[in-house]
Structures are given as C-alpha cells and as structure tokens.
VOLOLUM-978060 format. One record per residue (C-alpha): residue in one letter; residue number from 1; z negated, y negated, x negated. Coordinates in steps of 0.25 Angstrom, whole numbers, plus 5000, padded with zeros to 4 digits. Layout:
REM VOLOLUM-978060
  rest   nr     Z     Y     X
     A  NUM     Z     Y     X
...
This chain:
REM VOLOLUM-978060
  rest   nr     Z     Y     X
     X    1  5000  5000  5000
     X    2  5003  4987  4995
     X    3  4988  4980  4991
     X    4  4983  4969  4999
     X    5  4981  4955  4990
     X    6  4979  4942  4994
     X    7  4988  4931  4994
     X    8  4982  4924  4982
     X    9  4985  4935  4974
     X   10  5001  4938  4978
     X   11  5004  4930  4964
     X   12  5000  4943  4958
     X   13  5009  4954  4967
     X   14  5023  4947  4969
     X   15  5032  4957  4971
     X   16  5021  4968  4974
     X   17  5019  4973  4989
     X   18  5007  4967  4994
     X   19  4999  4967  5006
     X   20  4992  4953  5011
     X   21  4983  4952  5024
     X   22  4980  4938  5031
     X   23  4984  4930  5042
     X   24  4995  4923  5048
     X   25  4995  4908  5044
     X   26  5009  4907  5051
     X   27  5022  4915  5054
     X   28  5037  4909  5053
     X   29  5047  4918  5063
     X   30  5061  4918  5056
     X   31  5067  4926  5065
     X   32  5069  4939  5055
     X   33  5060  4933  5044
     X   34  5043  4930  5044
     X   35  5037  4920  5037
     X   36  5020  4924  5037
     X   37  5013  4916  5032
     X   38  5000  4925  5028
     X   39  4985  4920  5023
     X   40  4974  4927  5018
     X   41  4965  4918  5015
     X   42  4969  4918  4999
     X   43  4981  4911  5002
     X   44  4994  4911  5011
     X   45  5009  4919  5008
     X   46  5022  4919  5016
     X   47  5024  4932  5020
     X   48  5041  4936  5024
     X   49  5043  4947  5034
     X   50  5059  4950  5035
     X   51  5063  4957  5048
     X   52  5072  4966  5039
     X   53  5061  4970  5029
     X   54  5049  4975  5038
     X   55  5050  4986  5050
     X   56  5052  4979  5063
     X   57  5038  4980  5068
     X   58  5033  4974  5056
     X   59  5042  4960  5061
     X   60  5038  4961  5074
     X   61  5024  4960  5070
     X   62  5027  4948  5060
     X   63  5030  4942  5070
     X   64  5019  4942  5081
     X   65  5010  4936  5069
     X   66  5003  4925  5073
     X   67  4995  4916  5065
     X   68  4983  4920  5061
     X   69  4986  4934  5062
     X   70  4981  4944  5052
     X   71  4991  4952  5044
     X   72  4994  4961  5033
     X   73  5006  4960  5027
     X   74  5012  4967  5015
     X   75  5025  4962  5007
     X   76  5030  4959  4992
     X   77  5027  4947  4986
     X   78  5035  4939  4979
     X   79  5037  4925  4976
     X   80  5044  4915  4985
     X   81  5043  4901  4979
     X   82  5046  4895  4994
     X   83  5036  4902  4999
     X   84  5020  4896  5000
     X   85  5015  4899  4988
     X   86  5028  4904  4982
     X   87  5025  4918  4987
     X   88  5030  4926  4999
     X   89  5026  4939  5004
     X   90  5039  4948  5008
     X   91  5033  4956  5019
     X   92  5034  4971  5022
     X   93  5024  4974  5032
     X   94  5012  4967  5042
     X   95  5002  4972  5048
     X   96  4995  4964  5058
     X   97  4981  4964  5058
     X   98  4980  4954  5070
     X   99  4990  4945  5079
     X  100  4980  4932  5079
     X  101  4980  4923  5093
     X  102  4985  4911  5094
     X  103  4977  4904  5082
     X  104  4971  4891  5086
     X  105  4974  4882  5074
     X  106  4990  4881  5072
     X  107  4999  4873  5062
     X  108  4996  4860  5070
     X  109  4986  4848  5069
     X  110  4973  4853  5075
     X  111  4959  4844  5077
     X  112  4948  4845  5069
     X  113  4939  4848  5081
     X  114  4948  4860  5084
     X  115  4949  4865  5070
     X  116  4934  4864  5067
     X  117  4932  4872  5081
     X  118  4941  4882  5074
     X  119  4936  4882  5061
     X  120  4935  4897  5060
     X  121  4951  4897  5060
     X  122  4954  4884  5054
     X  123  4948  4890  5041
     X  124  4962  4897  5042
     X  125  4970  4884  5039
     X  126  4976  4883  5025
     X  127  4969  4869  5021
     X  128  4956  4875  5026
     X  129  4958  4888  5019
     X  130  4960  4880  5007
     X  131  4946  4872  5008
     X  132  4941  4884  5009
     X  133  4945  4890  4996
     X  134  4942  4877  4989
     X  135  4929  4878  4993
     X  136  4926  4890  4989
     X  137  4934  4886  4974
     X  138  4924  4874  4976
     X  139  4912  4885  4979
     X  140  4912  4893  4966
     X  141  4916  4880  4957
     X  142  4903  4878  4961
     X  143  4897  4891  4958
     X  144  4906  4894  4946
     X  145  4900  4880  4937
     X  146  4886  4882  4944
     X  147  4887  4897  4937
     X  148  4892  4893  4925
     X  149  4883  4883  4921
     X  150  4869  4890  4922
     X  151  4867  4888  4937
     X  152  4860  4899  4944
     X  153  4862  4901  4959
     X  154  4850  4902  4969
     X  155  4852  4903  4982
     X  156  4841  4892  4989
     X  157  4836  4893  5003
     X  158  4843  4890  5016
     X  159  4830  4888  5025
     X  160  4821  4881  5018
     X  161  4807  4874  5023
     X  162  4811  4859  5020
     X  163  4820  4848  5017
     X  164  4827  4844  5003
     X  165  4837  4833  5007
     X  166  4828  4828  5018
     X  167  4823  4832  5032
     X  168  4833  4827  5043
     X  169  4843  4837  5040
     X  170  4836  4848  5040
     X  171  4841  4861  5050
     X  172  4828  4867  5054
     X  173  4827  4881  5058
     X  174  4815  4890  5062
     X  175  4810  4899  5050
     X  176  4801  4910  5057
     X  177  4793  4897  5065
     X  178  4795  4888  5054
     X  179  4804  4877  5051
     X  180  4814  4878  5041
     X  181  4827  4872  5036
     X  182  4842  4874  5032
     X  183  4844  4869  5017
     X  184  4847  4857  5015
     X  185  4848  4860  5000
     X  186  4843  4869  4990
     X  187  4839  4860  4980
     X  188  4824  4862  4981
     X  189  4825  4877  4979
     X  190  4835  4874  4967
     X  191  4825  4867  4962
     X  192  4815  4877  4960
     X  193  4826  4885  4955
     X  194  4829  4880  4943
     X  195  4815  4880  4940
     X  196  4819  4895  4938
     X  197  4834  4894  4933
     X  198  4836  4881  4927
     X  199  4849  4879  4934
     X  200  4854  4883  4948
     X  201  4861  4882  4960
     X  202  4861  4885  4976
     X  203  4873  4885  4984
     X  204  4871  4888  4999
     X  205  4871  4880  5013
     X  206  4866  4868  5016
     X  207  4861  4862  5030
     X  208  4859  4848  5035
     X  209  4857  4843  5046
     X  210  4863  4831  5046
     X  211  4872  4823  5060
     X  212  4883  4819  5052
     X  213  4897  4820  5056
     X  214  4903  4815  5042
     X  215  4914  4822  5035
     X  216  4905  4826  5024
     X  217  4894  4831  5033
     X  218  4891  4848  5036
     X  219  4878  4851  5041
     X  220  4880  4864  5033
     X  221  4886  4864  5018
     X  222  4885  4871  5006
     X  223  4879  4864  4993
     X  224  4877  4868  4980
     X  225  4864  4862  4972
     X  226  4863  4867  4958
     X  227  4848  4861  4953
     X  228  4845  4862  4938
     X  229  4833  4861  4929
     X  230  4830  4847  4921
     X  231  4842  4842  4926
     X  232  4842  4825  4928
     X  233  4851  4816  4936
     X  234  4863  4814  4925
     X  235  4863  4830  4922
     X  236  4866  4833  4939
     X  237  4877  4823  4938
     X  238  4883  4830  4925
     X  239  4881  4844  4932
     X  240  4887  4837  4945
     X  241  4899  4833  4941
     X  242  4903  4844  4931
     X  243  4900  4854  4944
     X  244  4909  4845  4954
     X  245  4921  4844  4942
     X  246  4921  4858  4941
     X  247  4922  4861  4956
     X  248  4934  4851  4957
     X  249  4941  4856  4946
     X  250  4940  4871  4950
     X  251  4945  4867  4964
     X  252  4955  4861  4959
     X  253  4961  4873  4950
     X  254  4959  4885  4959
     X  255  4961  4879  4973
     X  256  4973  4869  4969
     X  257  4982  4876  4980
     X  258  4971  4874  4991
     X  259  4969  4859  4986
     X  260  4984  4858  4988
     X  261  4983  4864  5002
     X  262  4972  4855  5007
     X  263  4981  4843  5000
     X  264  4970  4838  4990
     X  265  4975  4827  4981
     X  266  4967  4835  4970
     X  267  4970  4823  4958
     X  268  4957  4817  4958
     X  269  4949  4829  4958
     X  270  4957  4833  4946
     X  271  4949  4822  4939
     X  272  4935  4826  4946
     X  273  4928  4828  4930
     X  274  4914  4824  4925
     X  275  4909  4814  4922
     X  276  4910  4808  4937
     X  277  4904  4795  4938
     X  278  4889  4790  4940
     X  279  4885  4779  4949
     X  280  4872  4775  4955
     X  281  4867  4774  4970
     X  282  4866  4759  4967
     X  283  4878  4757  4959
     X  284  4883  4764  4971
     X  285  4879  4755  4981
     X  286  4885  4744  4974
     X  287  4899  4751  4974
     X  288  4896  4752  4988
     X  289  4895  4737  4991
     X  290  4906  4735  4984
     X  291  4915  4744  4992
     X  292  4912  4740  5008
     X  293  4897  4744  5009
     X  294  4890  4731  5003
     X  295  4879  4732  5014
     X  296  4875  4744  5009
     X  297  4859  4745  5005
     X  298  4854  4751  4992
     X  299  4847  4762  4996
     X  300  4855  4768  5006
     X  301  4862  4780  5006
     X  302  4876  4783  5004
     X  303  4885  4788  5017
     X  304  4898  4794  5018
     X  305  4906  4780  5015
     X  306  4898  4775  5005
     X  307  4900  4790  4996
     X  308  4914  4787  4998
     X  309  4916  4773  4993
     X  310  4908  4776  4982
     X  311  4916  4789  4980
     X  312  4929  4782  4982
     X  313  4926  4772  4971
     X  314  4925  4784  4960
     X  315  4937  4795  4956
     X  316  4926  4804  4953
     X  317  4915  4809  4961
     X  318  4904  4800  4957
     X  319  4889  4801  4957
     X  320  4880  4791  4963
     X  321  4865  4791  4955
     X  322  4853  4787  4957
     X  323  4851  4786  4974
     X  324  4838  4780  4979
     X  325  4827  4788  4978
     X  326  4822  4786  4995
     X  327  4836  4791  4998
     X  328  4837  4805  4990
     X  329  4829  4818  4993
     X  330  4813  4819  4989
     X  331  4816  4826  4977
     X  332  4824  4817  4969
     X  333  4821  4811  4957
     X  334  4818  4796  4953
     X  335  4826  4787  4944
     X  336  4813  4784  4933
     X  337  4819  4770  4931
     X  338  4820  4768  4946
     X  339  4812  4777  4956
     X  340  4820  4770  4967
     X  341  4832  4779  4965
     X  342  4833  4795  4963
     X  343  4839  4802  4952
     X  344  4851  4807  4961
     X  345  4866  4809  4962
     X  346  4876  4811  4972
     X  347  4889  4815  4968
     X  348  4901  4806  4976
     X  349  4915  4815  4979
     X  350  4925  4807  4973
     X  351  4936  4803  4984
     X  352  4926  4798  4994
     X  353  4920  4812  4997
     X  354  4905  4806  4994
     X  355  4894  4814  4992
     X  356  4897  4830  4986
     X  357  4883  4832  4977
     X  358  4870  4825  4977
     X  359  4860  4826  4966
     X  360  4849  4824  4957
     X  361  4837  4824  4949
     X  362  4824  4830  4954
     X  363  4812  4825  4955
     X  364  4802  4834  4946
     X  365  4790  4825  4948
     X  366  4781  4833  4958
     X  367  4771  4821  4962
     X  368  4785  4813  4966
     X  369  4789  4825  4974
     X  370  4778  4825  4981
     X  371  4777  4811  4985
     X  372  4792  4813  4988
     X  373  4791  4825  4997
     X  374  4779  4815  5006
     X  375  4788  4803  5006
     X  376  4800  4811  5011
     X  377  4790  4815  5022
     X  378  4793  4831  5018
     X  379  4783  4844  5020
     X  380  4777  4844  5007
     X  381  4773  4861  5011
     X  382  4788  4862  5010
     X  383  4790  4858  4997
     X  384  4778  4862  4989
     X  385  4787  4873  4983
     X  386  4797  4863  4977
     X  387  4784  4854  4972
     X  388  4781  4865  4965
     X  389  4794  4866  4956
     X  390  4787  4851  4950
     X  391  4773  4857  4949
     X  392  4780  4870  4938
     X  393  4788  4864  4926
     X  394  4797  4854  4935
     X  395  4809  4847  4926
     X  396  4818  4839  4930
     X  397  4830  4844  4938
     X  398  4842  4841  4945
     X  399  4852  4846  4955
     X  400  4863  4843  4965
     X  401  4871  4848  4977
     X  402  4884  4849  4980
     X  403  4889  4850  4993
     X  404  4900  4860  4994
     X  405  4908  4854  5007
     X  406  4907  4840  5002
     X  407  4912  4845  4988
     X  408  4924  4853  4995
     X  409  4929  4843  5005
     X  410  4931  4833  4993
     X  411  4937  4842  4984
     X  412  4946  4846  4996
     X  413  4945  4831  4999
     X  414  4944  4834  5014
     X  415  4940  4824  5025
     X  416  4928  4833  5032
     X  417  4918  4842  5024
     X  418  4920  4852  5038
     X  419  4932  4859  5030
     X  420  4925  4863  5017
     X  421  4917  4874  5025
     X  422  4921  4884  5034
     X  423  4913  4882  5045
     X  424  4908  4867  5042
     X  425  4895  4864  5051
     X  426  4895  4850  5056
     X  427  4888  4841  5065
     X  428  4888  4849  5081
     X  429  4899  4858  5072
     X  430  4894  4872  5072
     X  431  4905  4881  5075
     X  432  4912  4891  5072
C-alpha cells in the first residue's frame, strides 16, 4: 500500500505513490478533469483526478465531495510549478471517509459575530490556521531559550488562596467551603522557587476578571514568567529583550509561508534586535504631552492610547522604567534614590501594539513587605508563606511575564487579541 505522509512532507516523495487523508478545502468541476484542493492541517496540495485514469465510481464520487469532506486519497506526486506550492497530487484512487453538509463558512465575506459563534469551524480557514502555527512556533521559542539558558520549568498553581496583581480581578470559586482564586500569575510561587533552583520558569493560564472589551483584552491567557535569583531592574530588561529578539526572529525563519498567508509586512520585525530602548515612566509622560495628551497627570496610568503613541514614537519595542510605586503591585521594589517610583519595566510592542511583558525587581525587605501587604488592604494569613522567603537567605531578584496572545497578535500584527487562541474567552464570550 502506498504510505500515508503528510503534506508538509511531499518534497520528499515526488514521484512516489502516496496516500494523504484530510479534508476538502474546495472542488473545481471541469467537466472530465477534478481540481481538489486537500488540507491536513500540515498544509494544502492540489490534487487532479482525470476521468480516463481512475475507475468510474471512483469519479462519481469525486464529484459528490463537498467542502469539508473528509477524504483519503492516493496518487503520485510530482512537481507542477503552477500549481499551489508548486506540487500537484496525480490521483489514483478516493476513499471518502464522509460527505460534509453544507459548511457554514464559505469563500465569502462573513461578520465577525457570526464567525466567532462558529469558531470551532473558523479554526479551518487558512489565515487562522496560520495563526495558529505561528503560535505554536511563537510557543516553543519560548521554551526553547528559556531551556537553554538555565531556566527550570515548575509548573505554579492555578487555585490559589490570594491575589498577586490586585483584588478586583479575581475569579473566586469555592474550595471545599472556602474561597479561592483563578491565578492571576504565578509570580509569588516562582519566587519561592528560585530560592531552590536559582532560575525558573512557569507557563500556564492565566484568569482575570476584568470588564474590558478592548482588542487586547482575554479574561483567559497564557503567560510565561520566568523569576530569577539576584536578579535587578537592568539585568530583567537585558534577559527581556534577548528573550523577545529570539522569539521574533525564530517566527520569522520557520513560519515565513504563514506570515505571507496572514499578509504580514515582516520588515520591521527583521530589525527586532537588542538593545531596545529604555525610557522612564516620566520621561514618558513628557513624550505623551508632547504627542495629543498634554493634560495627562503624572502618576496616572498608561491606557491603550497612551501605549500606543508612546510605542509608535519607537521602531523598536521599548521599555518604559521606573513607574510609580502607588501604581504597581505590593511586591515591587523602590528606587533607593527615589522611594516615590518602583524599580519596574513594562516592555511596549513596537508598531502600536503596547504592553506585551511587565516586570521587575522584587522587594527582599521583609519589614516593607509587611507594611506593604497592610497598605494594600490584603489578608496578611494568605501571604505568610511568601514573608517567609524574606525571613531564609532572601536576595535580590527579579522577574517578568510575558503574555503570549498579546505577543502573537503583534507578531502577527492583527487587530484583535481573539484570533491568537483558539477558543478566546472574552467579555459575555464563553462559547464554543
């Protein structure tokens, strides 16, 4: 029998008998000549079924496919230079595994409503297929330099008894008669973790429980945070931006056919290289004056339009330093030479895309902690475990999370943040 390989692979077999299964992304009748053209997942061939070279009932089913129907069909390859991705499958026989119904999503302009209601079959569309694959490249970029560079995974909790990025977007659930939480992050838990390991990372689900409805907004994400041992402010920004370089450039030279399909410009992302440049919060706020918002008030955080003009203004993704200490989490450290603003980053997608990782030095002082945990109004029973890492050889340390929709819909650069997952949970958006 011929072996089954996947389209990705047919480079390899031209002018071998294959067999290759999928589904029908679309059928031209020719009268005595079938154009299919067949996915499976890895990629799409045009497949040629000649009336004269295949028995008659294996025509007449050719031509009662559907789209969407799933097929097996075997045939030599060879190599057709007008063909889509200059092969061409030269069929022998199908087998039809199932006629599909009449699919919902044709080759015609469909509202977003409607295709986010059928999301489960919009995943079949070539652009979103090809999101899809560059996330996952996007995905093990990050694992791959995280590896490589002495970072050890731990997997972090998803319930967890308290906040770590503030009380107002928690999702509470019931834990045997008690209160607990979705994670927000697993910073915390990292941060006892490298007490043990030095350097490490988690990579999980994130939940917050936010009422936003911007493009860069899921209530569900993934984020990855490595945390490291006596780490400062300017050492997380050096790690930062090696990490993000890496990404970008490993997107860009294995998913370069997928970044053609989702028609990404991909010239400026060639240039994405350290060092990226460093501005701080108030240098910031004066660019922002500058550049439509001169009522804006130091002290104030940065929304959607304001990561955007500051983004804009740079070719590269740019870090903005050195925030207000009242606006970031309890944990942060302060400036020594100013106590009024924290020893924290945020790293600005270039292009307008705003925030993708946010950062920092942690506070190792136990007494500030404390007084920190009481300002901020938290349960200090909750946290007594993580006042504990300052009480048993604390150091200084550092760590940063990245979000991994934000970083894909910029990469990508796509309008909404809803196309970098599969199954994107949003604001009353909950199904499929």
């Amino acid at each position: 029998m011929a072996p089954h390989i996947l389209i990705q692979d047919i480079a390899a077999h031209t002018g071998t008998e294959v067999t290759l299964q999928g589904w029908i992304a679309d059928r031209t009748d020719k009268g005595k000549l079938q154009f299919l053209r067949l996915r499976d997942g890895s990629g799409v061939i045009q497949a040629v079924v000649f009336q004269k070279d295949v028995p008659p009932e294996t025509f007449d089913a050719t031509r009662t496919l559907t789209q969407e129907s799933s097929v097996r069909i075997t045939g030599i390859l060879r190599a057709e230079a007008r063909a889509p991705g200059g092969f061409e499958l030269a069929v022998k026989s199908v087998e039809v595994v199932q006629i599909a119904l009449d699919y919902p999503i044709t080759p015609k302009e469909h509202g977003v409503e409607f295709l986010m209601e059928h999301r489960h079959l919009w995943l079949r569309s070539p652009r979103q297929h090809a999101i899809l694959r560059a996330c996952a490249r996007i995905i093990k970029a990050i694992r791959d330099w995280l590896d490589n560079n002495g970072y050890t995974l731990v997997d972090t909790p998803i319930l967890t008894p308290a906040a770590v990025e503030g009380t107002t977007t928690l999702f509470e659930t019931d834990y045997f008669g008690a209160p607990a939480y979705l994670a927000q992050s697993g910073q915390l838990y990292n941060e006892a973790n490298i007490m043990a390991l030095g350097k490490v990372y988690c990579f999980g689900p994130t939940f917050r429980a936010e009422k936003s409805k911007t493009r860069r907004h899921l209530t569900e994400f993934w984020m990855v945070e490595p945390e490291w041992a006596f780490g400062t402010l300017d050492d997380y920004m050096d790690v930062a931006e090696q990490f993000v370089s890496y990404i970008v450039q490993s997107v860009l030279q294995d998913r370069a056919a997928e970044m053609k399909v989702i028609e990404r410009d991909v010239t400026k992302l060639a240039n994405i290289k350290p060092p990226f440049p460093r501005i701080s919060y108030s240098d910031a706020v004066d660019l922002l004056k500058q550049k439509g918002f001169p009522d804006f008030v130091w002290g104030d955080d940065f929304g959607a339009p304001h990561e955007t003009v500051i983004s804009e203004s740079f070719d590269q993704p740019v870090f903005v330093h050195r925030y207000p200490t009242d606006m970031k989490a309890f944990y942060m450290e302060r400036d020594a030479s100013n106590p009024k603003v924290c020893l924290s980053a945020d790293l600005l997608a270039a292009e307008g895309y705003g925030e993708i990782i946010g950062g920092g030095q942690r506070s190792a002082d136990l007494e500030y902690l404390a007084s920190q945990i009481e300002k901020h109004k938290l349960p200090r029973a909750a946290y007594e475990w993580y006042l504990d890492l300052r009480k048993y050889g604390s150091v200084p340390h550092c760590g940063f999370g990245l979000g991994v929709e934000r970083t894909v819909a910029w990469i990508c650069k796509l309008d909404h943040v809803r196309e970098t997952i599969a199954f994107p949970r949003m604001l009353e958006k909950i199904y499929p």
